[in-house]
Backbone as CSV, one residue per row, in Angstrom:
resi,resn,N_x,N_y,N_z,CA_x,CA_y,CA_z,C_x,C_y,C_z
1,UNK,123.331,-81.848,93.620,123.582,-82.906,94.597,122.260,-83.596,94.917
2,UNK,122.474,-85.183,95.508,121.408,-85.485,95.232,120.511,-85.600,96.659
3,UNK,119.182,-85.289,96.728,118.542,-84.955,97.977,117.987,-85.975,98.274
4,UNK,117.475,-87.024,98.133,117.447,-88.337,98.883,118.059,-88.974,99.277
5,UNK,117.938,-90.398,100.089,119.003,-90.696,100.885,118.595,-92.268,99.226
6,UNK,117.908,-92.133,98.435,117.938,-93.314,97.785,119.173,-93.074,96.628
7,UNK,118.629,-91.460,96.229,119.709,-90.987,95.290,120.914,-90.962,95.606
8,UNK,121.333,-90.913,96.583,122.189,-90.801,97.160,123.075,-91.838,97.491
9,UNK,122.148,-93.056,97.497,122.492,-94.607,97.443,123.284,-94.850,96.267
10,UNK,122.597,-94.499,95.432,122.127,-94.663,94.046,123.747,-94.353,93.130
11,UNK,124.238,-92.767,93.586,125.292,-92.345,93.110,126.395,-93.508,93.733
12,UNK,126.458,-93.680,95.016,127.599,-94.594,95.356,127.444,-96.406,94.735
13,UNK,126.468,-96.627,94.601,126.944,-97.643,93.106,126.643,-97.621,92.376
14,UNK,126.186,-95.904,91.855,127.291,-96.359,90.410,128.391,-96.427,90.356
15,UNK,129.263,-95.143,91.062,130.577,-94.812,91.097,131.496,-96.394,91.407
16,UNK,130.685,-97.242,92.218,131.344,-98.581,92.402,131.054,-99.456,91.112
17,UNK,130.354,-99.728,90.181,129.702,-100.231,89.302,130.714,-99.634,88.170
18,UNK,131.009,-98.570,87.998,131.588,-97.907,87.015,133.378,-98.148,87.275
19,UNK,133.588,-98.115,88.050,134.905,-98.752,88.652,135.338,-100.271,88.190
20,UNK,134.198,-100.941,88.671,134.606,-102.211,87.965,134.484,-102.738,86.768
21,UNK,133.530,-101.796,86.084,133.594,-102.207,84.932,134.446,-101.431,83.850
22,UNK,135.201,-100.279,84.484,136.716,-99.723,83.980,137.400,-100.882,83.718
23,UNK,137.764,-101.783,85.306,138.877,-102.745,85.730,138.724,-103.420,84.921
24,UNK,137.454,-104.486,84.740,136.625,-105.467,83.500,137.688,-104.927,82.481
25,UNK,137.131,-103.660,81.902,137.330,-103.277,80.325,138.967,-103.468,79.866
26,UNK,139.436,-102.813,81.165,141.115,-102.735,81.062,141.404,-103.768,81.348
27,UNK,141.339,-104.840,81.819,141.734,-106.592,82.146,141.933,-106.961,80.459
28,UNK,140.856,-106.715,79.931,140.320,-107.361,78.758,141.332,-106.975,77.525
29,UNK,141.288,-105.485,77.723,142.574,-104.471,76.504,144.144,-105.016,77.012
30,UNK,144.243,-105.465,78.438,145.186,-105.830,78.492,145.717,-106.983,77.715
31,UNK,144.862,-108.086,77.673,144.935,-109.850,77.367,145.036,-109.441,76.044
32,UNK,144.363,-108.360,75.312,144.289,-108.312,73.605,146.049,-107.729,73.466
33,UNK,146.377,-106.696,74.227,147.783,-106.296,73.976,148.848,-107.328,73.909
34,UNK,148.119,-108.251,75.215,149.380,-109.675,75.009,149.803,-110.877,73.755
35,UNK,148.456,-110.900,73.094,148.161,-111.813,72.192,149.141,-110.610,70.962
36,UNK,148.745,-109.414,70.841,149.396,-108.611,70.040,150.696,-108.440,69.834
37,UNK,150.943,-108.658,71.146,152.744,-108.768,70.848,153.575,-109.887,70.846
38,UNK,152.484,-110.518,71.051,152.919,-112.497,70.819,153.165,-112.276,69.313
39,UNK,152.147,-112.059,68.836,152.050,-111.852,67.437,152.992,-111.178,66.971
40,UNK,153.175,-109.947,67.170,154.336,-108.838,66.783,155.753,-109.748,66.777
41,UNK,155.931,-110.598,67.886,157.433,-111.025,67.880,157.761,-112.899,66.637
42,UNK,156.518,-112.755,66.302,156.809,-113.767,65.299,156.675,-115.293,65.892
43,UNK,155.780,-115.239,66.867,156.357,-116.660,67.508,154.838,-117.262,67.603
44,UNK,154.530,-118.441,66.910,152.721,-118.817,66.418,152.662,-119.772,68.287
45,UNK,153.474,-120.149,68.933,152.779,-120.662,69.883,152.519,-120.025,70.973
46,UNK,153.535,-119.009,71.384,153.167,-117.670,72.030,152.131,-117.140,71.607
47,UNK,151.879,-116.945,70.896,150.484,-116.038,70.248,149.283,-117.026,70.856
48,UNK,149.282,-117.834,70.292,148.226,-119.071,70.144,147.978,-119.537,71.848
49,UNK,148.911,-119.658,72.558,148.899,-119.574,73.812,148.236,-117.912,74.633
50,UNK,148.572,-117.246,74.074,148.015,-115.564,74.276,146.654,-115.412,74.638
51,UNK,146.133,-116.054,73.207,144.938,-115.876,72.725,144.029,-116.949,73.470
52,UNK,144.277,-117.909,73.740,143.558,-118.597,74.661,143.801,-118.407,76.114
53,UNK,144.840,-117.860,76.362,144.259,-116.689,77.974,143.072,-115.935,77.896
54,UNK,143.313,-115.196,76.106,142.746,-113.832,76.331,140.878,-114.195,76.005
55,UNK,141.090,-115.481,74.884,139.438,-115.240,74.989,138.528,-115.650,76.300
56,UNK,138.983,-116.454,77.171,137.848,-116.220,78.634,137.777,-115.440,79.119
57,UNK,138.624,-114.099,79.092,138.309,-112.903,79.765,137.917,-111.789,78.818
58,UNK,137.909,-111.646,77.307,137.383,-111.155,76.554,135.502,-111.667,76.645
59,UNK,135.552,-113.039,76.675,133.604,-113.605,77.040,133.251,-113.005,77.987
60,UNK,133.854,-113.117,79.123,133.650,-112.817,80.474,133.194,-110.924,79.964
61,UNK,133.588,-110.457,79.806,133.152,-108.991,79.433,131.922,-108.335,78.620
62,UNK,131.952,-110.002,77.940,130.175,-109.410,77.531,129.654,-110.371,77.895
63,UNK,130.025,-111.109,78.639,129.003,-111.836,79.994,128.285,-110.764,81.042
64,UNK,128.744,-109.915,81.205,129.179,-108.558,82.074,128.360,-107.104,81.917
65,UNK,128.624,-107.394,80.525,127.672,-106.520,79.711,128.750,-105.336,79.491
66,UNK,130.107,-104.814,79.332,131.124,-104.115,79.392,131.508,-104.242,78.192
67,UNK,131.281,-105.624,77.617,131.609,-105.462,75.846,130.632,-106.355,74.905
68,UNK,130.253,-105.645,73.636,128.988,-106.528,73.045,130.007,-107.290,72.229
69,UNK,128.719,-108.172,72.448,129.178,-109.933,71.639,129.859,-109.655,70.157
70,UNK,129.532,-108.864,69.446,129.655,-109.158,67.920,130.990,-108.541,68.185
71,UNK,131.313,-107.510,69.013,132.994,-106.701,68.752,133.842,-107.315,69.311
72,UNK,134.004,-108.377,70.449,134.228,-109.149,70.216,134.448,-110.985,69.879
73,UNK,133.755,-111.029,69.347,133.611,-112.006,68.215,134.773,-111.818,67.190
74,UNK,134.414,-110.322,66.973,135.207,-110.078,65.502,136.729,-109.865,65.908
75,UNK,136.633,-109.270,67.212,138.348,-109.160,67.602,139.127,-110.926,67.594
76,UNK,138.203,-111.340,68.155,138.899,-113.006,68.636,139.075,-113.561,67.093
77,UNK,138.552,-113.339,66.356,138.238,-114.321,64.949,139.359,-113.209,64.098
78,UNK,139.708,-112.287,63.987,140.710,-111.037,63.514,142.120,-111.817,64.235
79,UNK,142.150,-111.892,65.365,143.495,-111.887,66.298,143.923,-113.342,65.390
80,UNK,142.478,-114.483,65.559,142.997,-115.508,65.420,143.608,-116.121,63.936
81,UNK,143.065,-115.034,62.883,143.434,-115.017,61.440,144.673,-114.510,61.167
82,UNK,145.000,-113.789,62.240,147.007,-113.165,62.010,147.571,-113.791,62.780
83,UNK,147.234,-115.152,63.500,148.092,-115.908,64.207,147.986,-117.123,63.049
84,UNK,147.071,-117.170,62.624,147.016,-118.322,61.427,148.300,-118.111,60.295
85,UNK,148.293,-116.686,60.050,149.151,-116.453,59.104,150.265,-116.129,59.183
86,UNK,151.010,-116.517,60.923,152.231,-116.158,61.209,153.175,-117.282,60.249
87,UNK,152.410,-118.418,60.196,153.325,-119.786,59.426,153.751,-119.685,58.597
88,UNK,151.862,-119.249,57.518,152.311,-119.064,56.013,153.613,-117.915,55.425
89,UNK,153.670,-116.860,56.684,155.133,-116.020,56.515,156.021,-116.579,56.442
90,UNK,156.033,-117.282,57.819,157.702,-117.652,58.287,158.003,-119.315,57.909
């Protein structure tokens, strides 16, 4: 336990710091699940609509520092290549 009153500071934000950047992380997995099942149900403007909810709050997260730039980069540019190719299916 911690014996200063700084450490002691110290533990209560992180525990607040670490909280929000749970909430951050899970906001973010949420918006990717939505675009995913836009996708899943076959429908390119649902999706396409999804995905532009989801990338300002996917930036916003490594604005944040909760997610690095390149993972997603590669998720948004991935999501947006199987919404490209919902057409050439259907």
């Amino acid at each position: 336990m911690a014996n200063t009153a700084s450490a002691r500071k110290r533990i209560r934000q992180t525990a607040v710091r670490t909280a929000r950047n749970a909430a951050r992380k899970s906001r973010m997995r949420t918006f990717v699940k939505k675009v995913e099942a836009a996708i899943a149900s076959g429908d390119k403007e649902q999706a396409a609509a999804a995905l532009r909810a989801a990338q300002p709050e996917m930036q916003r997260a490594v604005g944040k520092g909760v997610a690095h730039l390149n993972t997603v980069s590669r998720k948004i540019s991935r999501l947006s290549a199987r919404i490209k190719s919902i057409s050439a299916a259907g």
